[in-house]
C-alpha positions as CSV (number, residue, x, y, z in Angstrom):
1,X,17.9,-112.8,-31.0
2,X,15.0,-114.9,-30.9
3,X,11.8,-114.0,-29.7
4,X,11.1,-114.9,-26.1
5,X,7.2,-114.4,-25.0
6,X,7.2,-111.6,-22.6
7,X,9.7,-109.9,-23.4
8,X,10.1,-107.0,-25.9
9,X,13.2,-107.0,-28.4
10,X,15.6,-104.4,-27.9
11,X,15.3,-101.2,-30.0
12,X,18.3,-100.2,-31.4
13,X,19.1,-96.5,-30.4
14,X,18.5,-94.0,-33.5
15,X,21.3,-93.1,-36.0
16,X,21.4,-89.6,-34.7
17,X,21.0,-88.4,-31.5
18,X,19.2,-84.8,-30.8
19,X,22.0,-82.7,-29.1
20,X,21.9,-82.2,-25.1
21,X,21.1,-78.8,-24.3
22,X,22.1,-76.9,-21.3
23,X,21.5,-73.5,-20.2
24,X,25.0,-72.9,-20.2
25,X,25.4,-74.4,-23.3
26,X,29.1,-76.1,-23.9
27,X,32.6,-75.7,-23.4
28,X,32.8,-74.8,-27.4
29,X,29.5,-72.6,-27.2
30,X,29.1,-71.2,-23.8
31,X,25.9,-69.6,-22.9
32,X,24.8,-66.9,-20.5
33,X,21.5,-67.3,-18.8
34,X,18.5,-64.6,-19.4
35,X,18.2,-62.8,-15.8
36,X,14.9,-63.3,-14.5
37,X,12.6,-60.8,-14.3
38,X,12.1,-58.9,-11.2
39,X,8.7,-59.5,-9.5
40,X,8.3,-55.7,-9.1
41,X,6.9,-53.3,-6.6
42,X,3.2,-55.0,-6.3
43,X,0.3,-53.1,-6.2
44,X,0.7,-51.4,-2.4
45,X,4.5,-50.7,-4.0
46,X,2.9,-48.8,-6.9
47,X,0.2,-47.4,-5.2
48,X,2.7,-45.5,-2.7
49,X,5.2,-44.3,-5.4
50,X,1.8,-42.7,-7.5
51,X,0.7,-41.4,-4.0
52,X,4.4,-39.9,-3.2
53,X,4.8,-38.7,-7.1
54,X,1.0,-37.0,-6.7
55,X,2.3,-35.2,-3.2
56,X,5.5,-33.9,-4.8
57,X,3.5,-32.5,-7.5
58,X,0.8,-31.3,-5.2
59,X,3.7,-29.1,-3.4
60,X,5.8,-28.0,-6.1
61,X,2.7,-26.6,-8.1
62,X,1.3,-25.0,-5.0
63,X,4.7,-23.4,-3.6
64,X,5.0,-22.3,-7.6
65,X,1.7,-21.3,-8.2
66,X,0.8,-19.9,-4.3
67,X,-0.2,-15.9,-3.9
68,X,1.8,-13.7,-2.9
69,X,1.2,-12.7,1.1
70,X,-0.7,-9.8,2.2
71,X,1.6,-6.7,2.9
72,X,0.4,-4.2,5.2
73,X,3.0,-1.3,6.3
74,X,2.9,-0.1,9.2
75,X,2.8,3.7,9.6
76,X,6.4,3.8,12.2
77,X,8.4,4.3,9.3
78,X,11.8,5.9,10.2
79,X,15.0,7.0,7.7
80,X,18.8,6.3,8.5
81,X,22.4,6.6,6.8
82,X,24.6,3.9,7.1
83,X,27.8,3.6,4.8
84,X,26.8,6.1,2.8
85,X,23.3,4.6,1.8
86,X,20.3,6.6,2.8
87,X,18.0,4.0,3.9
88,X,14.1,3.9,4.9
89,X,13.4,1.9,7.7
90,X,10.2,0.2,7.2
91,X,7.9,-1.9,9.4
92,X,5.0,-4.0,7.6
93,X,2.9,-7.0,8.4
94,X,3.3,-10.2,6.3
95,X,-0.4,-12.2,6.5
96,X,-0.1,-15.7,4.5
97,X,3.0,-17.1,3.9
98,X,2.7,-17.4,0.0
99,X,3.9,-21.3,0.2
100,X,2.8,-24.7,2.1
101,X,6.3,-25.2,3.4
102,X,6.4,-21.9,5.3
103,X,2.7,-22.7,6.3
104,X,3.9,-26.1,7.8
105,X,7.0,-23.6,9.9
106,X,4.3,-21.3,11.0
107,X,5.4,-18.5,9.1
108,X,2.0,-17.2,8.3
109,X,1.7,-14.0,10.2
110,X,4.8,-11.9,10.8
111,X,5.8,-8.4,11.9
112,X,9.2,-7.3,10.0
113,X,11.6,-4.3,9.6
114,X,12.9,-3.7,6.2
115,X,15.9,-1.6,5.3
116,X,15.0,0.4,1.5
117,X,17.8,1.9,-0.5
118,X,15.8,5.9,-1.0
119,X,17.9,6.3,-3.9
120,X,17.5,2.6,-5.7
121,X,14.3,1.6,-4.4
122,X,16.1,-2.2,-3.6
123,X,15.7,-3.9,-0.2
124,X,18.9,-3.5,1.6
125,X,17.8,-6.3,4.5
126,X,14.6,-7.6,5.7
127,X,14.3,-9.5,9.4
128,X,11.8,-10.4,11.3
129,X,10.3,-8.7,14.4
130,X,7.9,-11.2,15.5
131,X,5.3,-13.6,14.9
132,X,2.5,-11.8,17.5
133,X,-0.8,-10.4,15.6
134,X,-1.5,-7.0,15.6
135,X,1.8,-6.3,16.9
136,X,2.9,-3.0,16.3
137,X,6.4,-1.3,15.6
138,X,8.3,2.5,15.0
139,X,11.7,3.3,14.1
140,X,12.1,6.3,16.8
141,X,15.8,7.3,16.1
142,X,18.8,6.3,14.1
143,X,22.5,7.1,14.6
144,X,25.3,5.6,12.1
145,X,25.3,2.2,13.9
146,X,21.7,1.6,15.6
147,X,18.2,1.8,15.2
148,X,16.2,2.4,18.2
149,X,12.5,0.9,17.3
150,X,9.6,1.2,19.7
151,X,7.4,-1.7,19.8
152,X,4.3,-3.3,22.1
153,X,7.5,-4.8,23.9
154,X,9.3,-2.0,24.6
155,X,12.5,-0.3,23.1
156,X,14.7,-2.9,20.8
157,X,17.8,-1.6,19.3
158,X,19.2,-2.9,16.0
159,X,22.4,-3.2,13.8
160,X,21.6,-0.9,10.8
161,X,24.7,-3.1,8.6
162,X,22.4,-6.0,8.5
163,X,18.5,-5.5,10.4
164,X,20.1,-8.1,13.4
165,X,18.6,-7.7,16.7
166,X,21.8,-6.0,19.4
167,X,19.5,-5.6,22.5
168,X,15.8,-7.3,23.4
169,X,13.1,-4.9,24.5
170,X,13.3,-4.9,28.1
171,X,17.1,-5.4,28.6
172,X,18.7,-1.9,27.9
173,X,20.9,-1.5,30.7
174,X,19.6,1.5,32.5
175,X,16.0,0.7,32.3
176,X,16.0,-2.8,32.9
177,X,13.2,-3.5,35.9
178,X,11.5,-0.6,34.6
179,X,11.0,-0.5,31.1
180,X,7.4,0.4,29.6
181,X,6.4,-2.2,27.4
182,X,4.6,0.8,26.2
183,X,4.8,1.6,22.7
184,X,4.1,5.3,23.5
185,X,6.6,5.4,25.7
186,X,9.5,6.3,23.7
187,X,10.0,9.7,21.3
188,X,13.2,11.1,19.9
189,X,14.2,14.8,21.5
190,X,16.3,16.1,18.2
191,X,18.1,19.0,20.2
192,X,19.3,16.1,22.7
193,X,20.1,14.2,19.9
194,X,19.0,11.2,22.4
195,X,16.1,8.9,22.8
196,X,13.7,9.6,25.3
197,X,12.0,6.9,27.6
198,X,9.3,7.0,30.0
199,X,9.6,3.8,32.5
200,X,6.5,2.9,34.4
201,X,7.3,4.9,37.6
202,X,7.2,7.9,35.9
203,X,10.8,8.5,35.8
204,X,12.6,10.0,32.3
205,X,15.6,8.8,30.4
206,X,17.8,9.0,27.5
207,X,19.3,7.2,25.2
208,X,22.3,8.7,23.2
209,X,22.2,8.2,19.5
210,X,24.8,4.7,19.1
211,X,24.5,4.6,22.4
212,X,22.8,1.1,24.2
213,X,22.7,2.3,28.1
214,X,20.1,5.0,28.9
215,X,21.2,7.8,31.8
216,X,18.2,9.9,34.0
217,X,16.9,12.7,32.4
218,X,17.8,16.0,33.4
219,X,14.7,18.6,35.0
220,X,14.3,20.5,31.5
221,X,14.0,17.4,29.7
222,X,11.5,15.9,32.2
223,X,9.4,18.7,32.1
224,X,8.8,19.2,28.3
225,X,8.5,15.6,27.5
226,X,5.5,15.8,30.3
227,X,2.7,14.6,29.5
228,X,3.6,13.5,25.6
229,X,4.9,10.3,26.2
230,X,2.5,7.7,28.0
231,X,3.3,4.2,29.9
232,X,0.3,2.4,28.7
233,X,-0.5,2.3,25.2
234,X,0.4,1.1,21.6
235,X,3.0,2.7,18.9
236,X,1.3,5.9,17.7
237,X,-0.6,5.2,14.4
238,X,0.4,8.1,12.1
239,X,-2.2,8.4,9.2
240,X,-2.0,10.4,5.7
241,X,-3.3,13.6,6.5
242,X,-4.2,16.4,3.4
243,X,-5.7,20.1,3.2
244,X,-6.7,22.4,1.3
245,X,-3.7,24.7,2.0
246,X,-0.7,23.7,3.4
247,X,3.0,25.5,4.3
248,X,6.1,26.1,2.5
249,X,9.3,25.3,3.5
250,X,10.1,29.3,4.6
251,X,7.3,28.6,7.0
252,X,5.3,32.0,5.7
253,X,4.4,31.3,2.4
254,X,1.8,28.7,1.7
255,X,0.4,26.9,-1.4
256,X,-3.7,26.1,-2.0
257,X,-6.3,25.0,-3.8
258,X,-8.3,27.6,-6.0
259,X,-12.0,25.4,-7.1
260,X,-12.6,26.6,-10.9
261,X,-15.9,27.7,-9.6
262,X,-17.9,28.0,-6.4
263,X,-19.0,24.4,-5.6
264,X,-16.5,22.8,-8.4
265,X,-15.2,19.4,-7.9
266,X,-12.2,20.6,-9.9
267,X,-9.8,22.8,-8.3
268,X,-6.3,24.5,-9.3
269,X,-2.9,25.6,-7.0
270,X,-2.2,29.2,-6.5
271,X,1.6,29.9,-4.4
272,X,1.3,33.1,-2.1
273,X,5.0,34.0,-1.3
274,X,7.2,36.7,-0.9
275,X,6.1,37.7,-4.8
276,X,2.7,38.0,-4.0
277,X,-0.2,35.3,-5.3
278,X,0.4,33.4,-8.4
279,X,-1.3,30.4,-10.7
280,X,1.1,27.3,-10.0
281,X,0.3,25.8,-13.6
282,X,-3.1,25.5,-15.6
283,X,-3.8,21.6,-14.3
284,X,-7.1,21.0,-12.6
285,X,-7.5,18.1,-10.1
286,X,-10.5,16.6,-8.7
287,X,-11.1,16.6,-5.2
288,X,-7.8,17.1,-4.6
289,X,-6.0,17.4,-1.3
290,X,-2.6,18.8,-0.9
291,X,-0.8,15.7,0.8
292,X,0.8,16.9,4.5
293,X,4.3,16.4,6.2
294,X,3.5,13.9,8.7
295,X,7.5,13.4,9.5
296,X,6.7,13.8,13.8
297,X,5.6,10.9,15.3
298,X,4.2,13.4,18.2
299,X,2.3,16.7,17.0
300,X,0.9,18.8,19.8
301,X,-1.2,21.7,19.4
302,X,-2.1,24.3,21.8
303,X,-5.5,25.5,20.5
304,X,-8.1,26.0,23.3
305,X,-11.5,24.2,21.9
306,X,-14.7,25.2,23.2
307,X,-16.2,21.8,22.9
308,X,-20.1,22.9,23.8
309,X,-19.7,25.4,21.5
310,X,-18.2,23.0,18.9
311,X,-21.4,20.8,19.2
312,X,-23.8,23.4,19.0
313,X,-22.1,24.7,15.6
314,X,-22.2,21.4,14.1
315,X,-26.2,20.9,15.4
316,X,-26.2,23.7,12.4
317,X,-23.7,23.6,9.7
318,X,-21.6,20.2,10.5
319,X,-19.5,21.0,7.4
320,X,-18.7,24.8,8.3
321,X,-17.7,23.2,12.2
322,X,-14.9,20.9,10.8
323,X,-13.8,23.7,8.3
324,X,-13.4,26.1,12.0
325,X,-11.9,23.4,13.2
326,X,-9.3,22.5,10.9
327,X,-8.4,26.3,10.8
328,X,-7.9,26.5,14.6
329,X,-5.2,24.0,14.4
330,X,-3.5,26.0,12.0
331,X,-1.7,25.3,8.4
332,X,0.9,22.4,8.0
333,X,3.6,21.9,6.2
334,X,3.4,20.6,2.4
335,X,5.1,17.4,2.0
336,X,7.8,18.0,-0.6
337,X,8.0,21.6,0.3
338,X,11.7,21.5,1.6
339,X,13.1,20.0,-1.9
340,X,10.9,22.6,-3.8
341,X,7.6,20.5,-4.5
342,X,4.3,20.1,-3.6
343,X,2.2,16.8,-3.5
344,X,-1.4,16.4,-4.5
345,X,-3.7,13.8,-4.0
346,X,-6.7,13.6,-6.2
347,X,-9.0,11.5,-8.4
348,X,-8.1,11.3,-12.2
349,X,-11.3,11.7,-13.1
350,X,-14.7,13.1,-11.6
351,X,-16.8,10.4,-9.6
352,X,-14.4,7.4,-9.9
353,X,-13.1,5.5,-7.4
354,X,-9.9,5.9,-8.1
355,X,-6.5,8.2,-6.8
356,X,-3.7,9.8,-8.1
357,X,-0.6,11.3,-6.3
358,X,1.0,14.3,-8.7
359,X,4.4,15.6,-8.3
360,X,4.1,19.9,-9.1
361,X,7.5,21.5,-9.3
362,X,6.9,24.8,-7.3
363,X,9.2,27.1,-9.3
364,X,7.7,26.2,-12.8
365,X,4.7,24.7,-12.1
366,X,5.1,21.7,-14.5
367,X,3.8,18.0,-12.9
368,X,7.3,16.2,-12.8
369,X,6.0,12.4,-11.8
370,X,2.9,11.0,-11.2
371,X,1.4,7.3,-9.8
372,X,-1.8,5.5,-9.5
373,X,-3.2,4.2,-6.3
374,X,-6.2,2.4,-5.3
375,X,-6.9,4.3,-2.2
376,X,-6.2,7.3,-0.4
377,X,-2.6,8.0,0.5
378,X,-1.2,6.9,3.8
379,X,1.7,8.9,6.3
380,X,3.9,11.3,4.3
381,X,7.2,11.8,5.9
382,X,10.6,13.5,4.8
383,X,14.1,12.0,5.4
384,X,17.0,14.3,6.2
385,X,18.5,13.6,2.4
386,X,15.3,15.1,0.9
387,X,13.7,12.5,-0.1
388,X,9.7,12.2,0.4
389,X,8.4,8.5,1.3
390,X,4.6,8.1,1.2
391,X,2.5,5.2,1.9
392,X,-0.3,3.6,-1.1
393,X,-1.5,1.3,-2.0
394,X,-1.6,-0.4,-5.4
395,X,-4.3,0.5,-7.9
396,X,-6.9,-2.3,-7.4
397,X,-6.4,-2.4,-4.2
398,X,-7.1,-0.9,-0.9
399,X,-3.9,-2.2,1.4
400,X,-1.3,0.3,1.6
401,X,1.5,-2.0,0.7
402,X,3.3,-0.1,-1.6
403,X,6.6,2.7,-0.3
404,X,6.3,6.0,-3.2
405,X,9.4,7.3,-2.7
406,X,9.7,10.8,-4.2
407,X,13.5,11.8,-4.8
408,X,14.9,15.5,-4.0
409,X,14.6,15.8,-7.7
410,X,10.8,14.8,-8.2
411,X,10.7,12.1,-10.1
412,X,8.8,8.7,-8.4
413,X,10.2,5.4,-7.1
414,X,7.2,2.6,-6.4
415,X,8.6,0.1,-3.9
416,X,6.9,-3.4,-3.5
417,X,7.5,-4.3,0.3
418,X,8.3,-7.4,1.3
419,X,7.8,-9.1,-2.2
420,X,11.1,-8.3,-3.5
């Protein structure tokens, strides 16, 4: 073709086209397309997965890494058999809940009842009694289905197979409309066999052992539960109590310290039974104190006390005055004296601050189990299988949180409350 001014010649197409390509390639060579990329959380999206990751963390280190809560016992402690199992019932406060999730429930102050195996030392149930501070609780009684606990309510009754609460304070049939909210209010009469209750118009009644309906009390039970039992108050606190000398089981024969020397910190035991006076062993303990049966929750005495006479002895020799004293009230009974042991409470060593609480075997003499505590001991009561529970607490420390149990046999069982 000729060459026409204004106009271009056609341009032949090339010998070899470059090969259409499509993302799905061709029927002979299919191809699958890359998936995009997802545009992600953005930065708020990250921000609030680190923040929720952080949290997470946060609580699972501190409910994993959180101290354990302050145990406190209380000093109502109270024993029962159920099913065979000899059991301590045992009320304790529970300050700090250990975790953040039972901070958030408002479990961080509790008053709760636990059931202790005597002869294992394991928790056979634990409930709760209530969430009000500086409440206070006692195991009065126990038959072989209930346990009749006194608190600043009034008188609750439990199920012994499993701590669970069978009656409120303030609706035992029988008392209802007139039930003390009185912790004092409420003893155990052991030749009844029976609760006894005061309501607040003065009137008596008791409860039978399993039973949950209390009845009037009969004239002789009115008049020597006079005056013991009051309408107002709290739960008796029961605290450790030791001597110098201290009963035997017989009642007659009693068991002392002997100091090495006149104004000695060290002292030794001497026995003075039907045999006459002997050494009980050749240990020396310092400052020692033989520990008491504290096993009533009411102790009377009937010693007359002179108390301007009392004062003016004390104006002149304080320490001779509490000495008089403490004699006037007469001996008590040696913890551990029914099963054939005594229980002494002393430092290890002169001048520390430090206790000990020694098991002495009355027939040989020979120390048969020993522990450590950080303070002195607590109540000391007896359980009718002959088995010696004693309040300490924990070397280190000063809260009696720990339950010594001291077995018919002597040897020691150190029971954790609450933490097991």
């Amino acid at each position: 073709m000729s060459h026409v001014p204004g106009y271009s010649s056609a341009r032949p197409f090339p010998d070899r086209q470059p090969p259409v390509r499509s993302p799905y390639g061709t029927p002979e060579h299919p191809l699958t397309p890359k998936p995009e990329r997802g545009r992600g959380l953005g930065v708020f999206g990250s921000v609030l997965v680190m923040s929720l990751g952080i949290g997470a963390f946060a609580v699972g280190g501190e409910y994993l890494t959180a101290p354990d809560p302050d145990i406190a016992i209380q000093s109502g402690i109270g024993f029962a058999s159920h099913d065979g199992t000899d059991l301590a019932l045992v009320p304790y406060d529970r300050n700090g809940s250990g975790d953040l999730i039972s901070s958030l429930r408002n479990e961080v102050f509790e008053v709760r009842l636990a059931a202790v195996d005597l002869a294992t030392g394991d928790t056979a149930w634990d409930v709760k009694l209530t969430e009000e501070p500086s409440w206070k609780a006692a195991v009065v009684a126990a038959g072989e289905r209930y346990a009749y606990v006194a608190s600043d309510d009034g008188l609750m009754v439990l199920d012994l197979a499993d701590g669970s609460t069978v009656t409120e304070a303030g609706d035992i049939p029988g008392l209802a409309g007139a039930q003390s909210v009185s912790g004092a209010a409420y003893a155990f009469d052991p030749g009844l066999g029976a609760v006894v209750a005061l309501d607040v118009n003065g009137g008596v009644h008791t409860i039978a052992l399993d039973a949950l309906e209390a009845a009037p009390a009969d004239a002789d039970t009115t008049a020597s539960w006079s005056g013991l039992l009051f309408a107002e108050g709290s739960v008796p606190d029961i605290g450790g109590m030791t001597s110098t000398e201290a009963l035997l089981a017989d009642g007659e024969s009693t068991v002392w310290i002997e100091p090495t020397a006149d104004g000695a910190l060290g002292g030794g035991l001497v026995v003075d039974g039907p045999e006459g006076e002997r050494a009980l062993g050749t240990r020396v303990f310092y400052e020692a104190g033989i520990v008491l049966d504290q096993t009533s929750m009411i102790t009377t005495y009937t010693v007359e006390i002179d108390v301007d006479e009392l004062i003016a002895d004390a104006m002149e020799d304080a320490a001779a005055a509490g000495q008089d004293l403490l004699q006037g009230f007469g001996a008590q009974a040696a913890a551990g004296a029914g099963s054939g042991h005594v229980l002494v409470e002393h430092r290890p060593e002169p001048g520390v601050e430090r206790y000990a609480l020694h098991v002495v075997d009355l027939a040989t003499g020979q120390v048969t189990a020993s522990v450590d505590t950080g303070s002195r001991l607590g109540r000391a009561l007896t359980g009718p299988g002959g088995h010696t529970a004693v309040i300490a607490a924990p070397e280190g420390s000063y809260w009696l949180s720990d339950l010594v149990i001291v077995a018919p046999e002597g040897s020691i069982e150190r029971v954790q409350v609450g933490l097991g």
